[in-house]
C-alpha positions in Angstrom: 111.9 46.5 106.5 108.5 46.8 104.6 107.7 50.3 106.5 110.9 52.0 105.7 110.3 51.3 102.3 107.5 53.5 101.4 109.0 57.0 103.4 112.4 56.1 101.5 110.3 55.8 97.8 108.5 58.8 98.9 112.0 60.8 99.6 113.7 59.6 96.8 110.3 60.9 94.5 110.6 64.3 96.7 113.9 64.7 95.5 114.4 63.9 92.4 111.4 66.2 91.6 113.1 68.9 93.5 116.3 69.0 91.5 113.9 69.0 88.1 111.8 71.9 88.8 112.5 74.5 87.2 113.3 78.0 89.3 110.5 80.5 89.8 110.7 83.2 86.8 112.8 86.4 88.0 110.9 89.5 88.7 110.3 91.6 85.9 113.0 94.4 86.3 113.2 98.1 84.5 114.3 98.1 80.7 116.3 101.3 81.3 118.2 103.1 84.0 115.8 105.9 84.1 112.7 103.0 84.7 114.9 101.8 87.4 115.2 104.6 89.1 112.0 105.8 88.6 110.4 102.3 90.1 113.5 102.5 92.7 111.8 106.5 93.7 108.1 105.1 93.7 109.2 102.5 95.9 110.6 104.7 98.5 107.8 107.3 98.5 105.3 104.2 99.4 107.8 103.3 102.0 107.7 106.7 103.4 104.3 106.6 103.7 104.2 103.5 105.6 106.6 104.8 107.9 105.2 108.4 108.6 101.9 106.1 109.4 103.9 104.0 111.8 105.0 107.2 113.7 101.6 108.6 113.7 100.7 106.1 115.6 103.5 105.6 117.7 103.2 108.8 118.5 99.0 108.9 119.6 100.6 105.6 121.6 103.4 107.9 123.1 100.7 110.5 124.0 97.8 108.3 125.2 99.7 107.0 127.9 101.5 110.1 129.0 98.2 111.6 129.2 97.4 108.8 132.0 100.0 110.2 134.0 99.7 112.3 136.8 101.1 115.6 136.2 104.8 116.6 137.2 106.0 112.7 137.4 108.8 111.8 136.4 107.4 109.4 134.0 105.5 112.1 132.8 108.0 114.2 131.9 109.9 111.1 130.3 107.0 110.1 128.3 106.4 113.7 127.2 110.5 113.6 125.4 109.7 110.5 124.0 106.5 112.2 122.0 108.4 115.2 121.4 111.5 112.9 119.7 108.7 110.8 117.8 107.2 114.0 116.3 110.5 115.5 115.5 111.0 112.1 113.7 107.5 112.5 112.0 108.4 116.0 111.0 112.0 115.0 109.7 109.8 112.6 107.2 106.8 115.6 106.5 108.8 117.9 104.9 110.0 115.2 101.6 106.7 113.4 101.9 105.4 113.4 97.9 103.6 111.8 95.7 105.2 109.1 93.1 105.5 110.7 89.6 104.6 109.5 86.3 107.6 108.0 84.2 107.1 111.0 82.5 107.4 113.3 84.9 110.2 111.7 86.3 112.2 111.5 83.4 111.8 114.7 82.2 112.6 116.1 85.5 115.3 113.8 86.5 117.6 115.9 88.2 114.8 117.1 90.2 113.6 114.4 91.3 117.2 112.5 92.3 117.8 115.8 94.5 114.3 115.1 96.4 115.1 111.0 96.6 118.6 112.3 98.3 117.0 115.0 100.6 114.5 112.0 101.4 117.6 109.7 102.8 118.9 112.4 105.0 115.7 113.4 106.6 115.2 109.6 107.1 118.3 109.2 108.7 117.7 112.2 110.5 113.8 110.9 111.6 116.1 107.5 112.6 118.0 109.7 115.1 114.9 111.3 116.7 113.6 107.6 116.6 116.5 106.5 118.5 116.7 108.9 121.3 113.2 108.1 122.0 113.5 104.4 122.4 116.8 105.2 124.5 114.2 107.4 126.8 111.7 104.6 126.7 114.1 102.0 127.9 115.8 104.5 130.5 112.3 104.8 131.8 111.5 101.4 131.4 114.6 100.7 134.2 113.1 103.4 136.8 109.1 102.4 136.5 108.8 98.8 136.8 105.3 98.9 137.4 104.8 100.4 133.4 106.7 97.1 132.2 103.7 96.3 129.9 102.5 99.6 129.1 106.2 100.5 127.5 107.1 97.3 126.1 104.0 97.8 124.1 105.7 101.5 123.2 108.8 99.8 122.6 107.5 97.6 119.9 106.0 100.6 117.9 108.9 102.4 118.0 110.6 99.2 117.2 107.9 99.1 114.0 108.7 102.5 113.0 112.0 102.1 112.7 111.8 99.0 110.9 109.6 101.2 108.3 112.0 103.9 108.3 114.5 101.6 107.5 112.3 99.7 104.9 112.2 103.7 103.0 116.1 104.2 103.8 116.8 101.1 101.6 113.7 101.5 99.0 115.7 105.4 98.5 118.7 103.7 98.0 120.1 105.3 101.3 122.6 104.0 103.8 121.7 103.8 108.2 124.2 106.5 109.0 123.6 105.9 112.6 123.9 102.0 112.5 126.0 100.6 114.8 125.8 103.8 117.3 
């Protein structure tokens, strides 16, 4: 009985300092609507950028390995709609790339800058479509070579990533996935 003494003191120590600490301070939020949104703006412009990186490089992916095909395959031509579908995604995202504005800035051209954060979610969502037809190519390849299975699972998973970021930049905008669920 001696051992289980010690692991039960311990527990009962664990616990009862568990329910007495104190929770972790909330993060410090915006003091005004306009701060909000301004930090809400900043935050998807940073997002953007993480994504339009993620499709940069999905797309040299895309290309480098199309490249290594011989021409007039079939998986050529596959892997040459997937690149086209990632840049079309890339360009969606190009045209409302920006830079964050100072508070200043923002707030004394709001209306400017809530027109930009809205154009921003629909060339997302649109960048999310082009995103989408090219992992549908990828995995209707991915059926007919079986002898690429490594080569375009590692495809998959950056196109996987750049969605992911996209959808990190959707949110950050305040935007809804229009095509979730399709």
């Amino acid at each position: 009985m001696r051992t289980f003494g010690w692991p039960l003191a311990m527990l009962a120590l664990v616990a009862g300092c568990a329910s007495s600490a104190k929770p972790p301070p909330a993060a410090p939020t915006a003091q005004n609507p306009t701060e909000a949104a301004h930090e809400q703006y900043r935050a998807g412009v940073y997002s953007l950028s993480v994504a339009q990186e993620s499709l940069a490089t999905a797309l040299d992916a895309v290309s480098t390995l199309r490249d290594q095909m011989p021409a007039g395959t079939e998986a050529r031509e596959s892997l040459s709609g997937v690149a086209d579908s990632v840049d079309g995604a890339g360009a969606n995202i190009a045209n409302v790339s920006t830079e964050a504005p100072s508070l200043e800035a923002f707030e004394s051209r709001f209306a400017e800058y809530d027109d930009r954060r809205l154009a921003a979610i629909t060339a997302i969502n649109d960048a999310l479509h082009e995103l989408r037809d090219a992992q549908g190519a990828l995995a209707d390849l991915a059926q007919s070579a079986k002898g690429m299975a490594a080569e375009l699972d590692r495809l998959s998973q950056r196109l996987d990533g750049a969605e992911s970021d996209l959808l990190s930049a959707l949110e950050a905008f305040g935007g809804k996935d229009e095509g979730a669920g399709d």
